[in-house]
N, C-alpha and C positions, 0 to 999 in steps of 0.2 A: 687788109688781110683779115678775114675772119677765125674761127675757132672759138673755141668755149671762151667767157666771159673769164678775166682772169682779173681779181684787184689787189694789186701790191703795195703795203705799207710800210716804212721803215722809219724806225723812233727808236733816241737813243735814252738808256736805261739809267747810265752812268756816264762817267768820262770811259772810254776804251769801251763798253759794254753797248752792244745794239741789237736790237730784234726786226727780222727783219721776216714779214707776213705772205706769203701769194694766196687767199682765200679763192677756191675756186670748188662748183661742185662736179669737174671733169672726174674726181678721181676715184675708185673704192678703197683706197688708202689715204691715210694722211701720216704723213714725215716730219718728224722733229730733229731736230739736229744741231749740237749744241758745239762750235769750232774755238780752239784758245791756237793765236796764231802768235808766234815769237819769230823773232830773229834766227835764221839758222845759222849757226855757227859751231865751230869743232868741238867746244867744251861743252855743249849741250846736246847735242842732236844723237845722243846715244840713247842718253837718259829718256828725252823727250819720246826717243820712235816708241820704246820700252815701255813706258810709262801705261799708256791705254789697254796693252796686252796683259800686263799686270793687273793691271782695272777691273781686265774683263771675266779674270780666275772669279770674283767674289767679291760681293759685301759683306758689310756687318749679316746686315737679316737674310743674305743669301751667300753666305760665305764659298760655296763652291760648284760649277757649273750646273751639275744636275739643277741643284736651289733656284741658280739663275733661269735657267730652262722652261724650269715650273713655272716661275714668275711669268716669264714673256707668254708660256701656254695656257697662263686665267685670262691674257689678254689676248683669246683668240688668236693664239697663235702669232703674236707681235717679233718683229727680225729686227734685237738688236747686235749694233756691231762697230767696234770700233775703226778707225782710219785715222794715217800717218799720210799727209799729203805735202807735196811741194808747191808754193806758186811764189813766182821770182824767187826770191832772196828771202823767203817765210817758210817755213814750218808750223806746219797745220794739224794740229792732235785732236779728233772728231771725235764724237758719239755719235751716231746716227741709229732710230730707232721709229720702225715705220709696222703702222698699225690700220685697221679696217677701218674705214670713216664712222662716227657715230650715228650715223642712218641707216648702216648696215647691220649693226650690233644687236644681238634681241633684248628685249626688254625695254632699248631704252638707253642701256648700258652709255655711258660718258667715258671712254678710253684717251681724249688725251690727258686727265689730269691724272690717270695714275699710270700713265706712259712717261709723263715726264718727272714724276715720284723717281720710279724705278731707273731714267736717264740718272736723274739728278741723284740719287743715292749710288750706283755701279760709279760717277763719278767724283763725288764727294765725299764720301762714307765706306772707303775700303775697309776689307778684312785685314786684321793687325794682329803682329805678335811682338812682345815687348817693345810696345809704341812706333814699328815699322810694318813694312811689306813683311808677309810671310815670306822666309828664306826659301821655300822650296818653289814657291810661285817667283820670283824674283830669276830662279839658278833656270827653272824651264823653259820659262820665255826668253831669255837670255840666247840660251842654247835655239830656242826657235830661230829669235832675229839673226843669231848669226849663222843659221842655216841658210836663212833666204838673202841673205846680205851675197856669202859665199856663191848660190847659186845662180846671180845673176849671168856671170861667165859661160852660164850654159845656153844662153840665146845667144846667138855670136851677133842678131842682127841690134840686138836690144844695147849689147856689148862695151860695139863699136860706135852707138850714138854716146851711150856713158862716158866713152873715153873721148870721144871727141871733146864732148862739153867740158869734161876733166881737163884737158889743154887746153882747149880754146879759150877759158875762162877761169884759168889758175889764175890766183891770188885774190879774186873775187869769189864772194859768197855762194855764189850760182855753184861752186865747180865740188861742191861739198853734199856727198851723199845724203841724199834726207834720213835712213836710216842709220845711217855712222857708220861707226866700226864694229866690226865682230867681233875684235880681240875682247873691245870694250863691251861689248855685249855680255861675252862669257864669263866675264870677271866682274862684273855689276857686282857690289856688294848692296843688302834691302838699304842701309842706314843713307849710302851717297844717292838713290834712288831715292828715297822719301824723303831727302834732300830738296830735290833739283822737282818730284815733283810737288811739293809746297811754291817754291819760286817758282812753276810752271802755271799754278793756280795765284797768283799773285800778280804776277807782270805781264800774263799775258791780254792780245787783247782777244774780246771775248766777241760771238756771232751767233746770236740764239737763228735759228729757221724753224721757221713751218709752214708747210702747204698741206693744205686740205678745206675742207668748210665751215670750221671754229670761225668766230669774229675774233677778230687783231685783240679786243678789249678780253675775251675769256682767253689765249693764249698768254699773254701778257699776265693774266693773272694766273696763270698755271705755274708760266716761267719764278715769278716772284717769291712763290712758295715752294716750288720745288730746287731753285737755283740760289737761294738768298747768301750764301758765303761771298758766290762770284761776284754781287750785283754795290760794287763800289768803285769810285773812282780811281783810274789806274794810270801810270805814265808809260805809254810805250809805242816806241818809235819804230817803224816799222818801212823800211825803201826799200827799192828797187836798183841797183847801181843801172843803169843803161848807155854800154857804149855805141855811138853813135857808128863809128867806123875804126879799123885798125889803124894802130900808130905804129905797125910794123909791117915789115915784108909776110908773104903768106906763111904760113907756121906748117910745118910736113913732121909727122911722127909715121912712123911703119913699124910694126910691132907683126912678129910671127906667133904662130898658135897650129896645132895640131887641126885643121881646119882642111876641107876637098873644096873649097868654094869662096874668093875672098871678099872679103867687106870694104866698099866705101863709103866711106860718111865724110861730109864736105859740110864746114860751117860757116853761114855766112850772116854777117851783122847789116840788119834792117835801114839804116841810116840813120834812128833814132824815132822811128816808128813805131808806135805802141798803139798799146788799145785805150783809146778815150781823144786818141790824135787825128787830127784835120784828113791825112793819107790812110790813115788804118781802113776803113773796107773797101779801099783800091787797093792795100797791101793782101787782105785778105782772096779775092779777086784774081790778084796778081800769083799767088800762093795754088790757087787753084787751077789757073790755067799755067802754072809752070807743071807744076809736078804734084797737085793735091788729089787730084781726079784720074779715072780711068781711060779721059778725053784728052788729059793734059799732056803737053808737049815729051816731059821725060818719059812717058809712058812708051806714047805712042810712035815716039822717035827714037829715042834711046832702045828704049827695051824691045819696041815690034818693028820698025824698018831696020834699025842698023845693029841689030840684037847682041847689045855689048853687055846688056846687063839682064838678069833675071829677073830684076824689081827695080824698079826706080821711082823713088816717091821722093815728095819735098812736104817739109811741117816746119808748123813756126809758133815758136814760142812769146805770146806777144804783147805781155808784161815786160819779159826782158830784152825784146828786141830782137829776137836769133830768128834765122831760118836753119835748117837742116836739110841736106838732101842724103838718103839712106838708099846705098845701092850694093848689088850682090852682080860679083863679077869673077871671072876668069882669072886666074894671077898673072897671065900674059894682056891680058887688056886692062888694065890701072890705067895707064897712058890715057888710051883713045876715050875709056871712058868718062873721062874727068875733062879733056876735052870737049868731049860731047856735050857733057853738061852744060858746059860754061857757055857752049853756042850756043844752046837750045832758050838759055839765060837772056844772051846778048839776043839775040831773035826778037825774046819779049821787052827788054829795052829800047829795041829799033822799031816797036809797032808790029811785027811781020806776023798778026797773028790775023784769023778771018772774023768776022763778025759772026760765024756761026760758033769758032772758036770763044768767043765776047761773050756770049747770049747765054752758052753752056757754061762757060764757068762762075756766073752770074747765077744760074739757075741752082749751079752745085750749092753756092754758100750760102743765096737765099734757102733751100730747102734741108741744109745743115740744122740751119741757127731755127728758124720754126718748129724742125723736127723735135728738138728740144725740149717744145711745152709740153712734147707727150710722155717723158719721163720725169717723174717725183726726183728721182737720184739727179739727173740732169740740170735741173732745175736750181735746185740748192748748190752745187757746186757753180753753176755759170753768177749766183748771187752772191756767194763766198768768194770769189777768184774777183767781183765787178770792185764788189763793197771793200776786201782788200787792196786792191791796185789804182783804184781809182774814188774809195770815199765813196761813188754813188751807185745806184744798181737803175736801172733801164729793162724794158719787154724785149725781148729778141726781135719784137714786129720791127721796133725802132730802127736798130741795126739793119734788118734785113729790108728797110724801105732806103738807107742812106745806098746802101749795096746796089739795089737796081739801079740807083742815079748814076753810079759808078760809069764813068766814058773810058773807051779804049786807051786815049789819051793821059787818065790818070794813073792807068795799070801801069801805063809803059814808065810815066812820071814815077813810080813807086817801085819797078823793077831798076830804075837808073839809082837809086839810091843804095841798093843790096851791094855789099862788098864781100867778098872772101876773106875767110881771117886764117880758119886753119884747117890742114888734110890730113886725115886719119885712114892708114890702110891697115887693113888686119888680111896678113898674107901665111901662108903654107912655111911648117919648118924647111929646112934648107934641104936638096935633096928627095924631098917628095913629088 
């Protein structure tokens, strides 16, 4: 598989701290991106989502967004910006800050080392008032997070996979919102926040990135001088629980809502297939000719010959192990739909699909995972999401040549493993 020349290095700084390089000159930008990934858990995940949103009010030398503004507009106009992300059972609190490559700069101009100044002070060197957060940046963001916490309920499709996961995966870390609670949003005090984010900077572990055309040895020394608080060794433990298959009967929640159109989301456990495992790009494969594609069988069966549903897609989470199938249906077809599904399922467990069906969904994941290289943003999360769940990071070429190997035979071997665990319907109040 061809494409521009791309060389990835990764070396580790500390115990818990690693940098991790793609040097390439594809791009007119280069991205730094600095991740502290902890444990997600209910005592923290409020604080943490909080945390970068507060960050990003002000430093010391640029205490308030205008300041910040300025700063990123000497750097030709440089986009920094914070992110709260999930992968498995981690919470990921980002910096990301992406600038013009230093070929393109006039003069001469060198943008990553005072790109990663400016990372490394917005997240090291906040604006303080009697030794914490500014109260009034602490009470805003606050009020932000628990505006968009609240407003998830307004996608009913987005919803209904929430709540699925929510059951499907009570008492496990998974089933616990990345961004917490809103109660606890609104009631953040500066003091329990500059708390949680010193132990945020302490125990987490740490994921320098960058891609662009710097060598590994001048970013590494960028990182050293602009990151030096982070760069010691740290203890932290960091899984993924994965269940393999239910140890219960199928689990049925139906929840009403003021809704013209209802939602099904149907969760099902992989058999213990993940990313970095023997079956995973037949799983993936497998993923795509059920229901990931516009060729794929829930589509084209479900939703255009027997039109039970308005949408029917399947994703799969695959760190943790889950697939999801996300469908929009009638309140009088739940039933049939949900049968549908499961035959359409069994189908790809009996083999019953065509080799042109084989070829296409093949074609889907290889030109997913390629497509890839051609986003900087892309890029860096698919090496955050590898280097957490798996310790190592891989070219997408990699993946995407085991994927061609991929035989009909293993798809179907990999859809025989998918179980049902639990049913989520979000249906019409009563009487409507």
């Amino acid at each position: 598989m061809g494409g521009p020349k791309m060389e990835r290095s990764h070396k580790i700084l500390a115990r818990g701290v690693e940098l991790a390089v793609c040097r390439s000159d594809q791009f007119k930008t280069g991205l730094l991106g600095v991740t502290l990934a902890v444990p997600l858990q209910q005592q923290t995940a409020t604080a943490n989502a909080l945390t970068p949103d507060v960050l990003y009010r002000g430093s010391r030398n640029y205490p308030d967004m205008e300041c910040l503004s300025a700063a990123t507009d000497q750097l030709y106009g440089a986009a920094l910006g914070p992110a709260v992300r999930q992968r498995g059972e981690s919470q990921c609190v980002s910096f990301l800050c992406s600038f013009i490559d230093d070929r393109y700069a006039l003069d001469g101009m060198a943008l990553l080392e005072p790109a990663a100044r400016l990372v490394g002070e917005v997240l090291l060197d906040p604006v303080t008032e009697h030794g914490v957060f500014r109260r009034d940046y602490v009470s805003g963001e606050g009020a932000n997070l628990a505006d968009e916490i609240n407003a998830r309920v307004n996608d009913k499709r987005g919803w209904s996979i929430y709540r699925l996961t929510q059951e499907m995966c009570a008492g496990e870390a998974y089933a616990l919102d990345k961004l917490g609670d809103a109660d606890e949003a609104v009631g953040m005090e500066p003091e329990t926040l500059w708390s949680r984010y010193q132990q945020l900077l302490e125990r987490s572990r740490v994921i320098f990135y960058y891609g662009g055309s710097a060598s590994p040895d001048r970013v590494e020394e960028a990182v050293l001088q602009s990151f030096q608080p982070l760069l010691h060794d740290r203890q932290v433990q960091l899984s993924c629980q994965v269940v393999a298959e239910p140890d219960h009967p199928v689990r049925r929640v139906t929840e009403e809502m003021d809704v013209t159109q209802g939602k099904l989301a149907m969760g099902f456990r992989t058999g213990g297939v993940t990313m970095g495992t023997e079956l995973y790009p037949a799983l993936l494969v497998c993923n795509a000719l059920y229901g990931g594609t516009a060729h794929s069988k829930l589509f084209q069966n479900v939703r255009e010959k027997l039109s039970l549903c308005y949408f029917a897609s399947s994703m799969l989470d695959t760190i943790k192990g889950l697939m999801v199938v996300s469908s929009g249906v009638e309140f009088a077809d739940f039933d049939r739909a949900e049968q549908a599904i499961l035959d359409q399922l069994e189908a790809v467990r009996r083999g019953e699909f065509t080799a042109g069906e084989h070829t296409a969904a093949v074609r889907a994941v290889v030109n997913n995972l390629v497509s890839r290289r051609d986003s900087q943003g892309q890029m860096e999360d698919d090496c955050v999401t590898q280097l957490l769940s798996r310790g190592e990071w891989t070219a997408p070429e990699a993946l995407a040549e085991a994927v061609e190997r991929v035989t009909p035979q293993q798809v179907a071997q990999a859809a025989g493993m998918i179980r049902l665990d639990t049913v989520y319907r979000l249906t019409g109040k009563e009487g409507q």
